[in-house]
C-alpha positions as CSV (number, residue, x, y, z in Angstrom):
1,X,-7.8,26.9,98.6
2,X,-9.6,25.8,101.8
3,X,-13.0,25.2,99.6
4,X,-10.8,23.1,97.4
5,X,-9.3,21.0,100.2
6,X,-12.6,20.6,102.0
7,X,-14.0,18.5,98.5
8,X,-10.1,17.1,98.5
9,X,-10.1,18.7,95.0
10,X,-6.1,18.6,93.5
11,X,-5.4,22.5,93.8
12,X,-2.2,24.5,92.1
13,X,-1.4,28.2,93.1
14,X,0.5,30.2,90.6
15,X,0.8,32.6,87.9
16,X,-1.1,32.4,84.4
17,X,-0.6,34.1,81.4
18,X,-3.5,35.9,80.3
19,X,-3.5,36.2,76.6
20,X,-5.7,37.7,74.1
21,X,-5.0,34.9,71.4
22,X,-6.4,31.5,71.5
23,X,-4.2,29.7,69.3
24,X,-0.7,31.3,69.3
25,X,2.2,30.4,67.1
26,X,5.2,31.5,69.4
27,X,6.7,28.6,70.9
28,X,9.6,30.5,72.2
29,X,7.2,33.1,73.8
30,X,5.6,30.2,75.5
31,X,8.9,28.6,76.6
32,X,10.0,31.7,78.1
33,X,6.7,32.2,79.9
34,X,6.9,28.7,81.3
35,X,10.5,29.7,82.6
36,X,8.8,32.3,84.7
37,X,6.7,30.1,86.7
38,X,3.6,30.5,84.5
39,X,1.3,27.5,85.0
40,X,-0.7,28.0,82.2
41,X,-2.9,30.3,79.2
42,X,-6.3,31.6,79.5
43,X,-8.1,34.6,78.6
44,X,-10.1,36.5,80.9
45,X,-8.3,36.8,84.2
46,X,-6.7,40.0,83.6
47,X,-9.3,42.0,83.1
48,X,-11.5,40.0,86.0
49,X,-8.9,41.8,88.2
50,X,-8.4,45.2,86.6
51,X,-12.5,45.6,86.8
52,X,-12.4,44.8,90.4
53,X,-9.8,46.7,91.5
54,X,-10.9,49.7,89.2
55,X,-14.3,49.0,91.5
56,X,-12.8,48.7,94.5
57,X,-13.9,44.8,94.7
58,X,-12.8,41.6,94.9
59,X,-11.6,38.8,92.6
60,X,-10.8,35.4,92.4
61,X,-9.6,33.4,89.4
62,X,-10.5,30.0,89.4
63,X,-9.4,27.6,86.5
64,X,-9.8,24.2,85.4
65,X,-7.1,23.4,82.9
66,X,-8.0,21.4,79.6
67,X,-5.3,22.1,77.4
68,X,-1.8,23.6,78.2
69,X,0.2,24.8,75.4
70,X,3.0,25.0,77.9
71,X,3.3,21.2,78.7
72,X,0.8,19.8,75.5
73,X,-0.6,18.2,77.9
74,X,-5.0,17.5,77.2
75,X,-8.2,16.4,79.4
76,X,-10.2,13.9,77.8
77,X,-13.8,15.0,77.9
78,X,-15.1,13.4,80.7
79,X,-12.2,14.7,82.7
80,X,-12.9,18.2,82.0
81,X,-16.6,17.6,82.8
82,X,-15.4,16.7,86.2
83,X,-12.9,19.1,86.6
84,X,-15.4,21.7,85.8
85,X,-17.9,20.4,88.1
86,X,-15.8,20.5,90.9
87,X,-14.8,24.0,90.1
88,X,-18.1,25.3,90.3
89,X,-18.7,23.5,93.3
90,X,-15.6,25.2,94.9
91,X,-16.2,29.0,93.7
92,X,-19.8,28.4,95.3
93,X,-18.7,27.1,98.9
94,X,-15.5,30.2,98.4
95,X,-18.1,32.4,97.5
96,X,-20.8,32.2,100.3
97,X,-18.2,32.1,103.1
């Protein structure tokens, strides 16, 4: 979070759902989730942080949000480009400190 407010990035902290389909069909599953306090979908977090504690390491989940099934809300592409960008640049300046 401090990498992210050094580069005055917009930052959210909070739950997501990590999923192994990419296009589901249950909009009641996804209402309920979003109930919760989940932000948003992705795929990979889960098992990011189940290798690394099975290793006894570290993790950090950093996302840049394109398309939320939970709000329907979409980046155009330049956006995600930018958004994407500045991710990078973020996990690099977390990562080296």
């Amino acid at each position: 979070v401090e990498s992210a407010e050094e580069q005055r990035a917009h930052v959210v902290v909070g739950n997501v759902l990590s999923s192994d389909v990419f296009y589901g069909d249950d909009a009641d599953a996804l209402k309920k989730w979003k109930k919760m306090g989940v932000l948003a979908v992705e795929m990979e977090a889960a098992a990011l942080y189940m290798n690394a504690a099975r290793c006894g390491g570290k993790a950090l989940c950093i996302l840049t949000i394109s398309d939320c099934p939970l709000t329907g809300e979409s980046l155009p592409a330049k956006e995600r480009e930018t958004g994407f960008n500045s991710m990078i640049n973020i996990a690099l300046k977390a990562a080296t400190r």
